[in-house]
Structures are given as C-alpha cells and as structure tokens.
PDB file of N, CA, C and O in Angstrom:
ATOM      1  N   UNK A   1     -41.007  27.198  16.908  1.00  0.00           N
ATOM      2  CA  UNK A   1     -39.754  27.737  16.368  1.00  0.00           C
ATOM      3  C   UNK A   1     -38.564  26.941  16.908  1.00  0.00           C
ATOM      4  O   UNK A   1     -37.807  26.397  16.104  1.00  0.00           O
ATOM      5  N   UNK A   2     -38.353  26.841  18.258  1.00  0.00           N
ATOM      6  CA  UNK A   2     -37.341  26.068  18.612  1.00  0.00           C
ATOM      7  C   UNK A   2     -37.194  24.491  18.118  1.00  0.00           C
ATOM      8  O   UNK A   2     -36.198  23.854  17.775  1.00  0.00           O
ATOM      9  N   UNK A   3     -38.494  24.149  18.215  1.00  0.00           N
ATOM     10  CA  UNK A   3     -38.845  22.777  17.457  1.00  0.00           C
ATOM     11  C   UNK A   3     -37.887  22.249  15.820  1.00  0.00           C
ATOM     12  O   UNK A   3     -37.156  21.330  15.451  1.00  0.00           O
ATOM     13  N   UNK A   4     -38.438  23.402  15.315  1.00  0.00           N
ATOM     14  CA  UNK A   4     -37.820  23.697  13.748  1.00  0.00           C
ATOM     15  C   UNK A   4     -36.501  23.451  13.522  1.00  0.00           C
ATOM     16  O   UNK A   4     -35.962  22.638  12.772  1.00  0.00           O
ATOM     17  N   UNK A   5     -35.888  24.562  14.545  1.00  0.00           N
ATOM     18  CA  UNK A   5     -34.182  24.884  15.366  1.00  0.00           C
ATOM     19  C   UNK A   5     -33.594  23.509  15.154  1.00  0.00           C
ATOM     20  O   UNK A   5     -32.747  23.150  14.336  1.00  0.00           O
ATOM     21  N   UNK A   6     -34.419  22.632  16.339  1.00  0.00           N
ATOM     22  CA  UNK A   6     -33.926  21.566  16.655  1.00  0.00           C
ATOM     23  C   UNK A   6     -33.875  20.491  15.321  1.00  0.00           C
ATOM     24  O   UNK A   6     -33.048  19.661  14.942  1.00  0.00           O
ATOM     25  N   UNK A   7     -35.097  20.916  14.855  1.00  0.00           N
ATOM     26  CA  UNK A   7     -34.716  19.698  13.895  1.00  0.00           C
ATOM     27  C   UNK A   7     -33.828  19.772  12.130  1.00  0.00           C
ATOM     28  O   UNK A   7     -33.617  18.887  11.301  1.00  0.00           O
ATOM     29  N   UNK A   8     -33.567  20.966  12.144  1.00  0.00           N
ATOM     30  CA  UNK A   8     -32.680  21.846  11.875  1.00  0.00           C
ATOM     31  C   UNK A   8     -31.372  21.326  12.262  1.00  0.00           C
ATOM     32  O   UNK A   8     -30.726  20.652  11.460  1.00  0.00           O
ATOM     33  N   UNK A   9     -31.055  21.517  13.110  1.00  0.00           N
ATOM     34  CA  UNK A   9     -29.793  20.662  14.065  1.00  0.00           C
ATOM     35  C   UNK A   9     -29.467  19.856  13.773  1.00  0.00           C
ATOM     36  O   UNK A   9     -28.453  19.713  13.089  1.00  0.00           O
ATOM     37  N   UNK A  10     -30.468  18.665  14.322  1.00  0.00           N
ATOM     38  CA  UNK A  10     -30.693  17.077  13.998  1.00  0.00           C
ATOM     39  C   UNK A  10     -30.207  17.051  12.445  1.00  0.00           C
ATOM     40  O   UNK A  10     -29.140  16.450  12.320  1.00  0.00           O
ATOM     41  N   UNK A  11     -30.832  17.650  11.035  1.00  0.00           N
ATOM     42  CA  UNK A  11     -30.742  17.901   9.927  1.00  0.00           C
ATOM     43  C   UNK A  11     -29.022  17.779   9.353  1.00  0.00           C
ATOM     44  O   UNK A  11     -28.488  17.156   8.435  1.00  0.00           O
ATOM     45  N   UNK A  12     -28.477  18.804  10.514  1.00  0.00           N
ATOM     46  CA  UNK A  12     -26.987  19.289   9.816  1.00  0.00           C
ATOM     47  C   UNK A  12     -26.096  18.383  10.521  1.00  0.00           C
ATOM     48  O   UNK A  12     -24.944  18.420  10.087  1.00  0.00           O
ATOM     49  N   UNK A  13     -26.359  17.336  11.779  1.00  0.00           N
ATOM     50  CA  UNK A  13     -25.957  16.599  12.307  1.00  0.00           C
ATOM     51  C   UNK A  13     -25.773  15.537  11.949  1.00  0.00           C
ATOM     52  O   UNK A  13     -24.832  14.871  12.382  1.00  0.00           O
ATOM     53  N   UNK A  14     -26.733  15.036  10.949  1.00  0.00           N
ATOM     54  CA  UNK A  14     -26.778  14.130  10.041  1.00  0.00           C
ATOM     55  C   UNK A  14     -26.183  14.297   8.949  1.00  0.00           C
ATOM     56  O   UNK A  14     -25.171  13.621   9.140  1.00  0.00           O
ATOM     57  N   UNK A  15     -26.106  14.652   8.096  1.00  0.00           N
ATOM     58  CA  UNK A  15     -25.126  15.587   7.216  1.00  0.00           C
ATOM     59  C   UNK A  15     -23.665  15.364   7.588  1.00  0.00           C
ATOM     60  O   UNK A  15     -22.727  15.128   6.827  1.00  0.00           O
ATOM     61  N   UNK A  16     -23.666  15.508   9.109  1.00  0.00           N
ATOM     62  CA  UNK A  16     -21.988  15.769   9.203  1.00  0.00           C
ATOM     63  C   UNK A  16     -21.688  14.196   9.601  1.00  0.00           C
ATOM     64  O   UNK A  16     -20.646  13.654   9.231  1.00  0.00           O
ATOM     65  N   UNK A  17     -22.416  13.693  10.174  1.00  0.00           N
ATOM     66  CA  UNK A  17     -22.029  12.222  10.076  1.00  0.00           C
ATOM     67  C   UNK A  17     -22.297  11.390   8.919  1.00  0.00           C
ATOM     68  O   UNK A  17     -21.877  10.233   8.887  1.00  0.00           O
ATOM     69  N   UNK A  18     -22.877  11.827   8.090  1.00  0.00           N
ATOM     70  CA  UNK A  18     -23.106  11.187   7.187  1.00  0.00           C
ATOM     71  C   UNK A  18     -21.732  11.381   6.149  1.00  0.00           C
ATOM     72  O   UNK A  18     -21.382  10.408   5.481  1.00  0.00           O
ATOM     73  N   UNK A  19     -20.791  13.003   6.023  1.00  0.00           N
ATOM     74  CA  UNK A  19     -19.960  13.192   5.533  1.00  0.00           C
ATOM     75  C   UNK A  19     -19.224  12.218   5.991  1.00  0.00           C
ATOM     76  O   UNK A  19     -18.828  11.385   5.175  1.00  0.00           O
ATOM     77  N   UNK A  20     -18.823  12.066   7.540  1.00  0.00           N
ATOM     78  CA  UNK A  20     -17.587  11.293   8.360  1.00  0.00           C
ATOM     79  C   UNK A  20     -17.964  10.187   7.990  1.00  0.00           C
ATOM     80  O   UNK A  20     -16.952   9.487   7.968  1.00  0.00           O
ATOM     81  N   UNK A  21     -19.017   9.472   7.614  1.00  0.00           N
ATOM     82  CA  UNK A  21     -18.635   7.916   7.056  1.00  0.00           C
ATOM     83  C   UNK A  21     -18.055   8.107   5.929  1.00  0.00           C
ATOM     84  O   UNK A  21     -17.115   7.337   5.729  1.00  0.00           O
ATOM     85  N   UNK A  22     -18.362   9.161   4.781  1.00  0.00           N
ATOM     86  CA  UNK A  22     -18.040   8.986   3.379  1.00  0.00           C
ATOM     87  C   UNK A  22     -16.728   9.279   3.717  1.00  0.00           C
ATOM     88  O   UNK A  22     -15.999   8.573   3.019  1.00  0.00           O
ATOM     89  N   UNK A  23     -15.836  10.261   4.748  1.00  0.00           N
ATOM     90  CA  UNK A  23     -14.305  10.227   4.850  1.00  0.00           C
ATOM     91  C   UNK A  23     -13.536   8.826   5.467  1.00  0.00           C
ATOM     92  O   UNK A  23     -12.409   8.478   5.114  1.00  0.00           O
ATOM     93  N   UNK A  24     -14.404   8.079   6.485  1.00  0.00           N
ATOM     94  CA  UNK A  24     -13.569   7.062   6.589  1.00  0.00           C
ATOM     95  C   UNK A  24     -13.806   5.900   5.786  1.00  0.00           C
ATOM     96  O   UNK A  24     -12.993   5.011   6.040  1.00  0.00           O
ATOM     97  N   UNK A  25     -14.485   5.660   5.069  1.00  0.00           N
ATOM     98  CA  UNK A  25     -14.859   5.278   3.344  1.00  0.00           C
ATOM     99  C   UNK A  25     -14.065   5.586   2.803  1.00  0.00           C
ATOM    100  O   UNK A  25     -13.712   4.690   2.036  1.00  0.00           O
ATOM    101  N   UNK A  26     -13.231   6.820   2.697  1.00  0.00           N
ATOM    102  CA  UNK A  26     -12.134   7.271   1.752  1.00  0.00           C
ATOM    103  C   UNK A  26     -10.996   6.681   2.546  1.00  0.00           C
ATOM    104  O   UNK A  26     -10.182   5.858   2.125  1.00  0.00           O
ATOM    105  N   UNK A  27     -11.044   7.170   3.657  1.00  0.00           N
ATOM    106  CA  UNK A  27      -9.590   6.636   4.657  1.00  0.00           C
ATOM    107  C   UNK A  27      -9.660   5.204   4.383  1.00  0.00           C
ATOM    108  O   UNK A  27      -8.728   4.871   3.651  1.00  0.00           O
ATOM    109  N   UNK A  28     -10.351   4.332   4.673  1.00  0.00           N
ATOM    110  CA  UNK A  28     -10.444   2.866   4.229  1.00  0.00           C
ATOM    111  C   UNK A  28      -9.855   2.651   3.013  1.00  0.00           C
ATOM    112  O   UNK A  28      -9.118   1.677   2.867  1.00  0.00           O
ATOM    113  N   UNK A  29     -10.125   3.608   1.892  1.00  0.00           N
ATOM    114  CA  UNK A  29      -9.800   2.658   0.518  1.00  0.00           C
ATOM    115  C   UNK A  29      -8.054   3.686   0.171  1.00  0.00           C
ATOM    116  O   UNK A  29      -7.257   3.233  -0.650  1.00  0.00           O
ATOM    117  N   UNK A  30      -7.889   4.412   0.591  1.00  0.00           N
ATOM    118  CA  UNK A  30      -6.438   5.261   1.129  1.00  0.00           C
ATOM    119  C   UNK A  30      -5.603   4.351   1.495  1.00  0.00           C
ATOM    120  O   UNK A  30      -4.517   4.326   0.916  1.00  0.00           O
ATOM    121  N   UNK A  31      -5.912   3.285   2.635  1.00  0.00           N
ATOM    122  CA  UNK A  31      -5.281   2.558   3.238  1.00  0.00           C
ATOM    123  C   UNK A  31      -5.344   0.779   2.425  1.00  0.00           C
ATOM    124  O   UNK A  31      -4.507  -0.124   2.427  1.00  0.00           O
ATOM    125  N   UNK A  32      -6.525   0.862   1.900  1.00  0.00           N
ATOM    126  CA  UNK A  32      -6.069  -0.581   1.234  1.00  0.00           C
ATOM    127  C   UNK A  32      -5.309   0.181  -0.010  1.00  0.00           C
ATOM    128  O   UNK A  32      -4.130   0.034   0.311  1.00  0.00           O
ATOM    129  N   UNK A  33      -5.314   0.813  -1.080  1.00  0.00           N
ATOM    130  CA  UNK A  33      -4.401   1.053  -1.958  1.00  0.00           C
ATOM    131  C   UNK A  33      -2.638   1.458  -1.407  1.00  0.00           C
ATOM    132  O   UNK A  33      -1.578   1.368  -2.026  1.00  0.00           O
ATOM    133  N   UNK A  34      -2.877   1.821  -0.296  1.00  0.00           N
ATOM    134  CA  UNK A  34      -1.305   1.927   0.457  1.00  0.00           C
ATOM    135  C   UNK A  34      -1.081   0.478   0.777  1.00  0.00           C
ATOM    136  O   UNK A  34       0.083   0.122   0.596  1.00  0.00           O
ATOM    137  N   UNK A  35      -2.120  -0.689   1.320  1.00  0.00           N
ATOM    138  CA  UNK A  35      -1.287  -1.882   1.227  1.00  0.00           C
ATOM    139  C   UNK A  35      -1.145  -2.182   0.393  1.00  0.00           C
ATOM    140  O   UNK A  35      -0.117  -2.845   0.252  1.00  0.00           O
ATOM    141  N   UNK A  36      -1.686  -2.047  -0.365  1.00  0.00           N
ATOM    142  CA  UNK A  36      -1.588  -2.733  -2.104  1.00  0.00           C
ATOM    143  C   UNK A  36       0.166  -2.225  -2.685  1.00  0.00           C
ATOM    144  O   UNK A  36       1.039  -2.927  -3.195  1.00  0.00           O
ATOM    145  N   UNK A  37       0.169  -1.021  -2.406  1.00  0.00           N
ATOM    146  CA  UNK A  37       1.375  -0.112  -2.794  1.00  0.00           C
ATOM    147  C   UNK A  37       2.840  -0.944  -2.223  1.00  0.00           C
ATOM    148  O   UNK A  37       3.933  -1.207  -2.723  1.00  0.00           O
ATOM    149  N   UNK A  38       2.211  -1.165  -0.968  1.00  0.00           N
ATOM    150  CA  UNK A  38       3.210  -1.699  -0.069  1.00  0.00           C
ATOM    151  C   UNK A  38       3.653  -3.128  -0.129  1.00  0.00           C
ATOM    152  O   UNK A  38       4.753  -3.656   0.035  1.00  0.00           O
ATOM    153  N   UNK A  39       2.566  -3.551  -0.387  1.00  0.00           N
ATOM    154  CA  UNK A  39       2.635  -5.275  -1.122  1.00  0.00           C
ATOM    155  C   UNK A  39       3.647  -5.069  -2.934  1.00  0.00           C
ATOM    156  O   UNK A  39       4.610  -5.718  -3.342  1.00  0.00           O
ATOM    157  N   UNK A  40       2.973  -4.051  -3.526  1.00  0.00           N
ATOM    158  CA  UNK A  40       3.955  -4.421  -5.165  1.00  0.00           C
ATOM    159  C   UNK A  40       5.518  -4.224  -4.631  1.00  0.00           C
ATOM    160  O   UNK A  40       6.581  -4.751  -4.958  1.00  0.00           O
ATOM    161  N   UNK A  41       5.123  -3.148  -3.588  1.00  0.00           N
ATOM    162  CA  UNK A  41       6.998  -2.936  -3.036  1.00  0.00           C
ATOM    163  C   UNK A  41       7.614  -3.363  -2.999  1.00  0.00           C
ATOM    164  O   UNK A  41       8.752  -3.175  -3.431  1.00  0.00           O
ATOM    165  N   UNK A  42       6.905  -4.656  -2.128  1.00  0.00           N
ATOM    166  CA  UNK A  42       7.530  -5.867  -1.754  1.00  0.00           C
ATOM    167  C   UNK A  42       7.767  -6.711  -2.665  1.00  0.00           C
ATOM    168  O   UNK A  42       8.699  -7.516  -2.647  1.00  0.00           O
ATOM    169  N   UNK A  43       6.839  -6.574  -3.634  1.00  0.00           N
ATOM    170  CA  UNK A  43       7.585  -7.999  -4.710  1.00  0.00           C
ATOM    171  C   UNK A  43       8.752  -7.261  -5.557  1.00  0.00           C
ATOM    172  O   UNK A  43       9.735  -7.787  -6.079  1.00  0.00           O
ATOM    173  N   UNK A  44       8.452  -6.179  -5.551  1.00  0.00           N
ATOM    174  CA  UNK A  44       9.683  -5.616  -6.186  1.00  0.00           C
ATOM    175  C   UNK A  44      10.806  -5.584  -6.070  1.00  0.00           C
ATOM    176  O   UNK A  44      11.808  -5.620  -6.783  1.00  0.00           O
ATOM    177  N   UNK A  45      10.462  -5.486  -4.728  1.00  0.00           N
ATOM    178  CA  UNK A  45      11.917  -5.627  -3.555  1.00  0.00           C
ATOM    179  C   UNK A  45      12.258  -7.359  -3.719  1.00  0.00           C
ATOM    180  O   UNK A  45      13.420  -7.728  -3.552  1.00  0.00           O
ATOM    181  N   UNK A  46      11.559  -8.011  -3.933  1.00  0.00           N
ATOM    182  CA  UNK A  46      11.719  -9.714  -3.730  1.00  0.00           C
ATOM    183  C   UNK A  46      12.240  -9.908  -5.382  1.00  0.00           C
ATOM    184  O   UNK A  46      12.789 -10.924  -5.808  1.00  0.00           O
ATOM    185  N   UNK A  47      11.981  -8.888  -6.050  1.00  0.00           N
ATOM    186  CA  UNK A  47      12.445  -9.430  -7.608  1.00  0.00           C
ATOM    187  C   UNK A  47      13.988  -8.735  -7.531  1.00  0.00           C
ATOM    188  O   UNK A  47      15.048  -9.333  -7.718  1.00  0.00           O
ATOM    189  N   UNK A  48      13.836  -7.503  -7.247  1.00  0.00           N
ATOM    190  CA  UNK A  48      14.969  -7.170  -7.640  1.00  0.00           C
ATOM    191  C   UNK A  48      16.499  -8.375  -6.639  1.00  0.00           C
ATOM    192  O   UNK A  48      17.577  -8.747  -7.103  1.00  0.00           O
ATOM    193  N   UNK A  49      15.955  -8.610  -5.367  1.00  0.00           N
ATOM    194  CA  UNK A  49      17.215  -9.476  -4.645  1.00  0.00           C
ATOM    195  C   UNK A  49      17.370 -10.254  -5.331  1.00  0.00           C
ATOM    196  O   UNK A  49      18.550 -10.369  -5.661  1.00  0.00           O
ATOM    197  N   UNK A  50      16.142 -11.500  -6.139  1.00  0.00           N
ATOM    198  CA  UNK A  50      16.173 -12.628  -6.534  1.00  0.00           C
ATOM    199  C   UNK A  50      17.281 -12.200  -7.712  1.00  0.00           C
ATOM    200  O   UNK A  50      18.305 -12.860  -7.891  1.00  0.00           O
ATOM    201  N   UNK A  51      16.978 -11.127  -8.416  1.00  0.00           N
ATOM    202  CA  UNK A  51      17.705 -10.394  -9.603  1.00  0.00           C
ATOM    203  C   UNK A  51      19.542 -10.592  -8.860  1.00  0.00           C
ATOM    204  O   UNK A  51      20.547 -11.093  -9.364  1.00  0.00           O
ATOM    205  N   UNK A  52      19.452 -10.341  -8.338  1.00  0.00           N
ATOM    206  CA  UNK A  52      20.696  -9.636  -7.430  1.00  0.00           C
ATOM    207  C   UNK A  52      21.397 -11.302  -7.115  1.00  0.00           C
ATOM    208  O   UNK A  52      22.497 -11.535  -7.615  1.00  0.00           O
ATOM    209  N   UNK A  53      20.900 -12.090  -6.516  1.00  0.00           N
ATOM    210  CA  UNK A  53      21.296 -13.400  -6.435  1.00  0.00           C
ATOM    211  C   UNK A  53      21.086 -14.328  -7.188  1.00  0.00           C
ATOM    212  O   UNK A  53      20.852 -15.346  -6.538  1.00  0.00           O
ATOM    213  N   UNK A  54      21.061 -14.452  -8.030  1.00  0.00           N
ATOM    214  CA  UNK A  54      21.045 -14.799  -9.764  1.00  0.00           C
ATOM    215  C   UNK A  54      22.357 -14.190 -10.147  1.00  0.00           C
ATOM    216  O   UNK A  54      23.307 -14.956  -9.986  1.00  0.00           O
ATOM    217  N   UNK A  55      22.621 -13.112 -10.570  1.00  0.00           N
ATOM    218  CA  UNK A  55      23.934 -12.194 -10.778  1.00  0.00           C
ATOM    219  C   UNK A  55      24.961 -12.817 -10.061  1.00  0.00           C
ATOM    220  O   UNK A  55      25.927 -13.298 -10.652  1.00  0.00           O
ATOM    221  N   UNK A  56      24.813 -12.867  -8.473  1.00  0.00           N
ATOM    222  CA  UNK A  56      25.832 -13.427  -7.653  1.00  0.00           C
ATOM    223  C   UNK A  56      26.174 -14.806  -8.013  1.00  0.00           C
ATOM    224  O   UNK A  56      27.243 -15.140  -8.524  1.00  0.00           O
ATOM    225  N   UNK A  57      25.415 -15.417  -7.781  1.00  0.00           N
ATOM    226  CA  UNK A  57      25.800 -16.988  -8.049  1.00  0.00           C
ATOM    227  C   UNK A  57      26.104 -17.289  -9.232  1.00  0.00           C
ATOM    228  O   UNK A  57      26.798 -18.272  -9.494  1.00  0.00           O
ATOM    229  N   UNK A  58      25.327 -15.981 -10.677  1.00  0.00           N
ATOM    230  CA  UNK A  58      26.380 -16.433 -11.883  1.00  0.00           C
ATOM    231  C   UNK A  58      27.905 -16.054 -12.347  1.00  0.00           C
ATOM    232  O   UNK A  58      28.702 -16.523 -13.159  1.00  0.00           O
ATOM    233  N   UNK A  59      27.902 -14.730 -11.214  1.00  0.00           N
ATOM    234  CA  UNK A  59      29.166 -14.194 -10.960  1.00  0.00           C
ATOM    235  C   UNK A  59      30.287 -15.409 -10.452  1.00  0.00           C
ATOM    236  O   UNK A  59      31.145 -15.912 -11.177  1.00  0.00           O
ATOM    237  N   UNK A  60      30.025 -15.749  -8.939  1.00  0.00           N
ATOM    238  CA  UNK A  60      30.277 -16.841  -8.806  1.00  0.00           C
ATOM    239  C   UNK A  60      31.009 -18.301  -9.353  1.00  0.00           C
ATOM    240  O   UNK A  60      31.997 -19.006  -9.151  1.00  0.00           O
ATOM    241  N   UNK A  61      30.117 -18.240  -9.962  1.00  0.00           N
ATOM    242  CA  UNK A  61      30.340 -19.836 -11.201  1.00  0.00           C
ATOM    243  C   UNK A  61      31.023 -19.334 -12.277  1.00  0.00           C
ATOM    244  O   UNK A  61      31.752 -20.038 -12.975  1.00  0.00           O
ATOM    245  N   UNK A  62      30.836 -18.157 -12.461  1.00  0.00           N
ATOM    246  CA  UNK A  62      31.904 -17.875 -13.896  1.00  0.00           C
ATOM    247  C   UNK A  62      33.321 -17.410 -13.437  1.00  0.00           C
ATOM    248  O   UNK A  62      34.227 -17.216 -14.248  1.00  0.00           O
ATOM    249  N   UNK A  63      33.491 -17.208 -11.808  1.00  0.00           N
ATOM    250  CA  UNK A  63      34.950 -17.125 -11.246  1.00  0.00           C
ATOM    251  C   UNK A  63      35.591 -18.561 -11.114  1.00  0.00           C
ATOM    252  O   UNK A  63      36.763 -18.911 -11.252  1.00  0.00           O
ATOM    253  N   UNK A  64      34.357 -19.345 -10.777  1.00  0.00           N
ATOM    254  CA  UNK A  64      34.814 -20.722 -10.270  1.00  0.00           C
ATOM    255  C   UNK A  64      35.426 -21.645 -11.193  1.00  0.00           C
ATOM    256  O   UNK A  64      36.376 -22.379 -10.921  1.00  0.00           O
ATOM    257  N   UNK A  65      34.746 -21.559 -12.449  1.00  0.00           N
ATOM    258  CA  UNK A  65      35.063 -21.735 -13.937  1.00  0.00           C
ATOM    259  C   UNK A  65      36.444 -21.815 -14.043  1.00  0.00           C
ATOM    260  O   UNK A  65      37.170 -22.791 -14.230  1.00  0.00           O
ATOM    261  N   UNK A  66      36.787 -20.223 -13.843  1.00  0.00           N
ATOM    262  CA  UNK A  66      37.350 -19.858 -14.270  1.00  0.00           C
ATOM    263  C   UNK A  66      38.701 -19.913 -13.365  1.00  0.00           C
ATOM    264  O   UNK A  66      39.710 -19.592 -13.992  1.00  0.00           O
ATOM    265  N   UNK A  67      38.849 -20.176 -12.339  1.00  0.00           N
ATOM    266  CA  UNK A  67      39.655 -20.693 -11.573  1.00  0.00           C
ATOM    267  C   UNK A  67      39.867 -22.047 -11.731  1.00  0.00           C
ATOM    268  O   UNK A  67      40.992 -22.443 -11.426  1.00  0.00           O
ATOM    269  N   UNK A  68      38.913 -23.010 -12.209  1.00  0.00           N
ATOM    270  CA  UNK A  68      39.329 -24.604 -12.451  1.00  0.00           C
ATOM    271  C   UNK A  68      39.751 -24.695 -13.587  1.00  0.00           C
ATOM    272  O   UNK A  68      40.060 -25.774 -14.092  1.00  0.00           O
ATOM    273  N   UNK A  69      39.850 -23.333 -14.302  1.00  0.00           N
ATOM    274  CA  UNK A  69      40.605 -23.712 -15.850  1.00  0.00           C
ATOM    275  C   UNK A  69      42.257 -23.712 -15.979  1.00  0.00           C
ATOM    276  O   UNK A  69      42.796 -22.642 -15.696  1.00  0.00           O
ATOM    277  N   UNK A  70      43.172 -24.887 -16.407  1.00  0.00           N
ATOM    278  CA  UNK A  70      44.203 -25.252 -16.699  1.00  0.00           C
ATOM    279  C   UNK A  70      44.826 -24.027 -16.712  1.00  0.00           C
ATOM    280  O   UNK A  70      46.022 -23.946 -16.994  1.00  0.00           O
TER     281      UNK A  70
END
C-alpha cells in the first residue's frame, strides 16, 4: 500500500513538473513575442523620428528658400 502511495506521488510529481516545463515554454514564447513587440516599437519609434526629421529639414529648406528670396 505505501508502495502504491509512493508511486502515486512520484505519478503527480511528474505531472507537476511536467506542467512547469509546459509554463516556462509559455513564459519563453511570452517573452520572445514581448521582444518582438519591443523590437516593432522600435522601428516605429525609428520611423516615426526619421518622419519627424524629414519634416524638419524640409521645414527648414522651405524657410531658407524662402529667406534667400529677393
């Protein structure tokens, strides 16, 4: 009977580690889709400045223009 118990035990012990890989399996792919998230951020963030300094420098040139005009 105790035998049984035990392997019983052993049984649900396995089970529960076997769950905790499938959660840090999840935590793993949690965390690459958050870099992933964090990476488009970033180009987003890198488009919108590039956006932003484009604007400036055509801002810029159309004052400069417009100051060298007669």
């Amino acid at each position: 009977m105790t035998k049984a118990g035990f392997g019983v035990t052993k049984a649900s012990f396995g089970v529960a580690k076997a769950s905790f890989e499938v959660t840090k399996a999840g935590f793993g792919v949690a965390k690459v889709s958050f870099e992933v998230a964090k990476a488009g951020f970033g180009v987003r963030n890198l488009v919108y400045k590039s956006q932003n300094l484009i604007f400036e420098l055509g801002r810029r040139f159309l004052n400069w223009r417009n100051f060298q005009l007669p």
